[in-house]
N, C-alpha and C positions, 0 to 999 in steps of 0.2 A: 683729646687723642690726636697724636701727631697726622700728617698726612704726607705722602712720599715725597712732596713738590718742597716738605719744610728740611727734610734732608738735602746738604745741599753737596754737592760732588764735583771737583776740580776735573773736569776734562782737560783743562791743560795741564792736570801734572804730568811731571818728567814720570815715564812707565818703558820697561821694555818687553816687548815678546820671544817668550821662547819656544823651543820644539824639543820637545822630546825624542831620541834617536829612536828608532824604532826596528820591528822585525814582523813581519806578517802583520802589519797593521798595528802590532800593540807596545805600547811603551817598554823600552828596556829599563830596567829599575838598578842594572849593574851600570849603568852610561848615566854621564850628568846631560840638562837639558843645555841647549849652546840658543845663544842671541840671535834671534834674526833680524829683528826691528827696534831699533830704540828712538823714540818722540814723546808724541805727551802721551796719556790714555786715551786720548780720540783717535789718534793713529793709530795705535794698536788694537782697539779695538776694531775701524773702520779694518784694519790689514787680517785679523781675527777672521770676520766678518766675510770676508772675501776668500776662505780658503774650504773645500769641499765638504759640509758634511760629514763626509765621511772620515776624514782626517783632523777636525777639530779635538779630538781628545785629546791628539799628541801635543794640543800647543796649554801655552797658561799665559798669563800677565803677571810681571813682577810692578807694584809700584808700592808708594811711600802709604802705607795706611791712613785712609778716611773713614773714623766710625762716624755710625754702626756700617753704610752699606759696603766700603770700599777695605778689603784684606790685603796685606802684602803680595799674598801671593793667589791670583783668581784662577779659578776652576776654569772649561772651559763654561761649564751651565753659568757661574757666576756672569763672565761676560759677557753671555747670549742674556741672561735678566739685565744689566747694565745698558744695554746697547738698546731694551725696549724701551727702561726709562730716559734714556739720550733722547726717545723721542719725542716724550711730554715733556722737556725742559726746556 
């Protein structure tokens, strides 16, 4: 049985963040999401990482797929799990 550490996940890949435009706090679904940060996925998620609770839903990560754990396109919960396993790697 595999173990997470045997997954392995390119924090330097090229990844960009985005934002969702937004209205009383929740995502507009009629607006596209526009770029705020583009580096690897350690920047973005570290950039992720650093924005209020409360406004994390509006953003995602776009990067180049890593199966199984890494998607084109991350949730915000996805890179809240990413960012805990950043920390046993």
């Amino acid at each position: 049985m595999g173990d997470v550490r045997d997954s392995k996940v390119d924090f330097g890949a090229l990844a960009v963040l985005h934002k969702w435009p937004s209205l009383a706090n929740q995502r507009r679904p009629d607006r596209e999401p526009y770029q705020v940060l583009e580096g690897t996925l350690d920047d973005c998620i570290s950039a992720f990482m650093q924005k209020p609770v409360t406004t994390r839903h509006l953003y995602e990560i776009r990067t180049g797929a890593q199966p199984p754990l890494v998607t084109e396109i991350l949730s915000p919960e996805h890179v809240i799990e990413l960012s805990r396993l950043r920390e046993f790697l």
